[in-house]
Each structure stands twice: as structure tokens, then as C-alpha cells.
N, C-alpha and C positions, 0 to 999 in steps of 0.2 A: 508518635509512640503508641498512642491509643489505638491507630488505624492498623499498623502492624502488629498490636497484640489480639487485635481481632481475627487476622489474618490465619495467624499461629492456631491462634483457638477453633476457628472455622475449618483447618487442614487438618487438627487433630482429630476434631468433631468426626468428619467424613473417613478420615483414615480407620477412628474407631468403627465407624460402621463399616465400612467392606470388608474390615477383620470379622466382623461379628456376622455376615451376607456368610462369610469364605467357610466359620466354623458353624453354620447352619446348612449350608450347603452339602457341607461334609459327614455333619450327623445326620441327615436325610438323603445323603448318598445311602451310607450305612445302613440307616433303615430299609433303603429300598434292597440294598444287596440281599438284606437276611430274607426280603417278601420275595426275592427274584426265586431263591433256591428253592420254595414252596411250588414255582413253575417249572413244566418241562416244555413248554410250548410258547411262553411268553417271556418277554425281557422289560425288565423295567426300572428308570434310570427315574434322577432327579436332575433337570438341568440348570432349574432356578429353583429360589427358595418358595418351597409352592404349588410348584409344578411337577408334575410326575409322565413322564413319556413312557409309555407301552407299547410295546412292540411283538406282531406276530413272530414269529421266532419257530419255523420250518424251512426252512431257504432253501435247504435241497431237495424239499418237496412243493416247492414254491408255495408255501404257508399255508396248505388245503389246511380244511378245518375237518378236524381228525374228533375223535370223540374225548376227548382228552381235553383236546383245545375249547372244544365247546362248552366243556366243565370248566376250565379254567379260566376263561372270560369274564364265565357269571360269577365264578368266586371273586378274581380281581377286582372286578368294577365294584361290586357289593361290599369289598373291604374296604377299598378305594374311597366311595362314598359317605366310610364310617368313619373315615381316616382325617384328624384335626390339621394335620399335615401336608393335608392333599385339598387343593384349592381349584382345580383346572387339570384336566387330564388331555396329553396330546396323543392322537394312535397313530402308527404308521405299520410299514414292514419290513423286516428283513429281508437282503436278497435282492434279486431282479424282479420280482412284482409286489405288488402289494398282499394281494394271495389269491389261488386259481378257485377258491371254495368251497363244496363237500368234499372230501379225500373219498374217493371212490373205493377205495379197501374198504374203508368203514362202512360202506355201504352194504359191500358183499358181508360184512358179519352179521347184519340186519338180515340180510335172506336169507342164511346161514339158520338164524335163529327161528325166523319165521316157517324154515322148512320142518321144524324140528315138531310143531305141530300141525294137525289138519284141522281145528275147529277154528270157524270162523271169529268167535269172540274174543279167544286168546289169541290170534293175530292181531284184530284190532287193538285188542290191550299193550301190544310190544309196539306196533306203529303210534297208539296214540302218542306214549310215554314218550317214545324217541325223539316224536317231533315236537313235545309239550318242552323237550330239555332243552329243543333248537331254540324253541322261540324265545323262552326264557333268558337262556344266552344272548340273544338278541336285544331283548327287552329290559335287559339291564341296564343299559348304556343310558337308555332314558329314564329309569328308576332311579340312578345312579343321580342325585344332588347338585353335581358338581358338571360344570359344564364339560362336552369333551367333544377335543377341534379333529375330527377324522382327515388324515396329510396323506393322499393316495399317491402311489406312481407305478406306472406302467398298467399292470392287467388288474383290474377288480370284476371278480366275475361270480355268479350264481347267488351263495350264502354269503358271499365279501360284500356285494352290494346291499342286502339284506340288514348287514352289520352297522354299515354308513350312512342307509336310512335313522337308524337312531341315533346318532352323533347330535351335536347343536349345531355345530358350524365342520364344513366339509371346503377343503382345498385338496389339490391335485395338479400333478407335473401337466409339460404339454403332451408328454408321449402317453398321458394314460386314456385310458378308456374302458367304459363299462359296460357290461350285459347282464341281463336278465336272463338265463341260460335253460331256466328248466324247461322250457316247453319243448327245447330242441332232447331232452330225458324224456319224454313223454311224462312229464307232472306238470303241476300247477304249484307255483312259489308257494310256499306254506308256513314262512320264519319272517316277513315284516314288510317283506316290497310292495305287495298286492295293498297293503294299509296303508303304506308309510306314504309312499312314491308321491300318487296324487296328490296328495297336501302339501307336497314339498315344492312339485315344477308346476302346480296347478293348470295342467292341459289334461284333459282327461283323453285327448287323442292321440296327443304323445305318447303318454304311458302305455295305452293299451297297444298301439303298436310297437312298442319296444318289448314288452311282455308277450305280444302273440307271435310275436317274429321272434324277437331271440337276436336280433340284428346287435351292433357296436353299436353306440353313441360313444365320440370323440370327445375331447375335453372343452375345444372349441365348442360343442353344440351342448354339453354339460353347463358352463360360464352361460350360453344365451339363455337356456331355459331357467338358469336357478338353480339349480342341483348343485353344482357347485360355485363359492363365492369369489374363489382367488388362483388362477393358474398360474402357474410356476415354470420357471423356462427346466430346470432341475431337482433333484433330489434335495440336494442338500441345500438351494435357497427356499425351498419348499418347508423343509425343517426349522432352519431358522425364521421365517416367517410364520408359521405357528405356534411355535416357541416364546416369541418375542409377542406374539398375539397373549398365549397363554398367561406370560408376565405380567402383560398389562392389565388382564381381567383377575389373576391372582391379587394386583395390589389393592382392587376396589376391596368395597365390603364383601366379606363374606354372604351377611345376612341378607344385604342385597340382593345379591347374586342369585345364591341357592333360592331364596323367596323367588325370584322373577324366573326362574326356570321353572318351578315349582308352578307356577302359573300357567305361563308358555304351553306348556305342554296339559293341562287342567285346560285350558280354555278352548284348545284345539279340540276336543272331544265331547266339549260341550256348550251349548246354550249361551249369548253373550254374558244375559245375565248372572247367567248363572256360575260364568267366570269372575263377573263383576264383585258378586258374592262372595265368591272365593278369596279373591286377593284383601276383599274388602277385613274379612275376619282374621284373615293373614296379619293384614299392617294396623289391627287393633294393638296386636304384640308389638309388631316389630318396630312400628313410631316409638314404642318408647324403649328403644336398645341404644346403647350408649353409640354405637356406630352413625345412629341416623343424627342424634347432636352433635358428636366430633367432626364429621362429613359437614353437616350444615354450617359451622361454626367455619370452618376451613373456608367453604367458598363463599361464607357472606365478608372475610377478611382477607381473601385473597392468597390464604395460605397453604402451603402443600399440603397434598392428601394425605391426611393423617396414618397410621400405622396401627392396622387394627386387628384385635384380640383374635385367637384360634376360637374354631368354631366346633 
């Protein structure tokens, strides 16, 4: 009798919670709907509790990054990051690519603009700003707290690679593939590749030939260098398997998390020590957050990963 009232109790237990997953999932659908409508360029879903999926959102312009989009980005990621709600961010795109990169219209508005004067200063002053807004846009993703899993497929080219430089963790289908595009423009990348790249596949010969050619790297030779960690036979197992990544790093701690990326990215720019440093006056605080004794407590008993506070 005992063992079947346990039973009862235990299916309750569980029934209770997927009800309570189903009506969180649903209130932070909702939330994300009301942040979607803030966008004209971007889409943004909630698939698990936690997890928030952003999606480039131009398909018929195969997602070029328009001047819009490039504001829209750094707004996303920057609320995104402020957002208690948002634990893990997955990006992908709408459409048949992932996205083709600068939207060349918006380009022509830039010359457009720069014709409009002849003094060398005030051009400079329109080109700085322009590309100070790219890089920004860019540099969000990693200012951004919150881990975010970049799910490519098909084409990532120019400013799209740019973008996935700053991601934490990068997968892609097997039909995708990427380039470094400007040089074939007569420029020099100027929004995060030329920084990011080398730290990422650590050949320093690789890169510069992919940057001075302009050539494809496939997703086969993406997987060998490092660049990306996870190839995907398609789209949509691609999704789900970031997804299901993102979940998994959604249940850790938060404080964890955000601290160790917070790091990650401190450490790379700087001195061992002086990373050392870093995290050292970090986990002055954060050894004593309730997360780090619940966590501890759990595996020194063997018990499921606790369920821990918004952050």
C-alpha cells in the first residue's frame, strides 16, 4: 500500500511540474511575442523555459544585414542579457541561408550620404560612426552575459561571419559554408573577424588565407579547424540539437554560468594572471551564493540538480 502510495504521489509530483514547465513556457512565449513586435528584422521564440531563439528574419532578402538589423541586434542581445528570463540564447536564420551579410542598398545610402559633403573630416565622421554601430552590433553577443549557441546553415558570408565570431559555441548544417568576403569589396573586415577568427581556429595561416582570398571554407574543414564544434546532417536536427544544448546549460546555475563566460572572454584579452585575478575576486562573491551550496550539496548526495533562483 505504501509503495503504491508513493507511486500516486511521485506521478502527481511530476504531472505537477510539466504543468507548471507548460504554464512557464507559455508566459515566456508571451513575453517573447510582446519583444518580437519591438523587431522588424528579427524573431524571437521561447522554446524551453530559459531559453530564448533569435532569428535573423529577411528571407527574402536572404537576411543581409540592413541597417535596421544591425540596430536591432544590439538592442536584442543587450535586453536579452538583462532579461531574468533569458538564460541561453540560440541564433539561427530564417530562409534558405543563414544570411548573405552587408545588405548592399544600405551601403549605397552610406555613399549617398558621404557624397553629400566634400570635407574630408565630415566623411570620416559618417564612416567612423557607421562602422563603430557594426562593430557594436557585433560586440554585443559577447558583452551579452548569457551564453549564445550560433546554429548556421547554408550560406554565412561577410558581416554573418563577423556575427558568429562572437557567439560562445557555433554549429552548422553539412551544406553550410563560410567566407570572409571583403577583400573580394576591395575592404578590409572591420566588425570582428580580423580579432575574433585567430583566437578561435588558432592557425594564424589559415586565417589569413581565408581573409586574403575570400575563398569558401566548407563545414567539413570548419569541424577540423575548430570554428565550428557540431555538424548537422540538417536544419532542423541542427535546431534541435542546440536547443537541447541550450536546455542543458539553462538548468546549470545561472551565477555559474554568466561568471564563467564573464571570464572566458576577460581572460582571452588578457595576461594569465591577470585572468587569474579576475575570476579570483569574482568567486570572492560568488562562493557564497546560495546556488554554489545547493549545487554542492546535491552532488556530494547524489541528488538531482537543484532548481535555481532567476538571476
Amino acid at each position: 500500500m505504501y509503495s503504491l502510495f508513493m507511486k500516486r504521489v511521485t506521478r502527481m509530483a511530476l504531472a505537477t511540474k510539466q504543468n507548471q514547465n507548460l504554464i512557464q513556457i507559455a508566459m515566456l512565449t508571451t513575453a517573447a511575442e510582446e519583444q518580437r513586435t519591438q523587431f522588424k528584422t528579427l524573431n524571437i521564440t521561447v522554446p524551453n523555459p530559459f531559453v530564448y531563439h533569435v532569428e535573423l528574419n529577411r528571407p527574402k532578402k536572404l537576411n543581409a544585414m540592413n541597417n535596421t538589423m544591425w540596430l536591432e541586434i544590439g538592442k536584442c542581445f543587450s535586453e536579452l542579457g538583462n532579461d531574468p528570463d533569458c538564460r541561453v540564447i540560440v541564433l539561427s536564420g530564417t530562409g534558405k541561408v543563414f544570411s548573405a551579410g552587408i545588405d548592399f542598398a544600405d551601403a549605397a545610402q552610406i555613399g549617398a550620404r558621404l557624397s553629400e559633403t566634400e570635407d574630408v573630416a565630415r566623411r570620416c565622421k559618417i564612416l567612423h560612426d557607421t562602422i563603430k554601430l557594426y562593430q557594436d552590433s557585433m560586440t554585443s553577443l559577447e558583452k551579452c552575459p548569457k551564453p549564445v549557441i550560433s546554429a548556421v546553415h547554408n550560406a554565412c558570408i561577410g558581416g554573418a561571419l563577423d556575427l558568429i565570431t562572437a557567439a560562445d559555441i557555433r554549429y552548422c548544417t553539412s551544406d553550410a559554408w563560410f567566407q570572409v568576403k571583403e577583400v573580394d569589396i576591395g575592404m578590409a573586415a572591420d566588425v570582428g573577424t580580423l580579432q575574433r577568427l585567430p583566437r578561435i581556429i588558432g592557425s594564424e595561416s589559415l586565417v589569413r588565407e581565408l581573409v586574403f582570398t575570400a575563398r569558401k571554407m566548407l563545414a567539413s574543414e570548419a569541424k577540423e579547424c575548430g570554428f565550428v564544434s557540431k555538424v548537422y546532417d540538417d536544419k532542423d536536427s541542427m535546431l534541435k540539437g542546440a536547443i537541447e544544448m541550450a536546455a542543458d546549460i539553462a538548468a546549470k546555475s545561472p551565477v555559474a554560468v554568466q561568471v564563467t563566460k564573464r571570464n572566458i572572454v576577460y581572460s582571452r584579452d588578457h595576461a594569465i594572471q591577470e585572468g587569474l585575478d579576475h575570476i579570483r575576486f569574482w568567486n570572492m562573491a560568488m562562493l557564497q551564493s546560495e546556488d554554489f551550496m545547493n549545487a554542492t550539496v546535491a552532488q556530494a548526495t547524489k541528488s538531482p540538480l537543484p532548481t535555481f533562483s532567476k538571476l
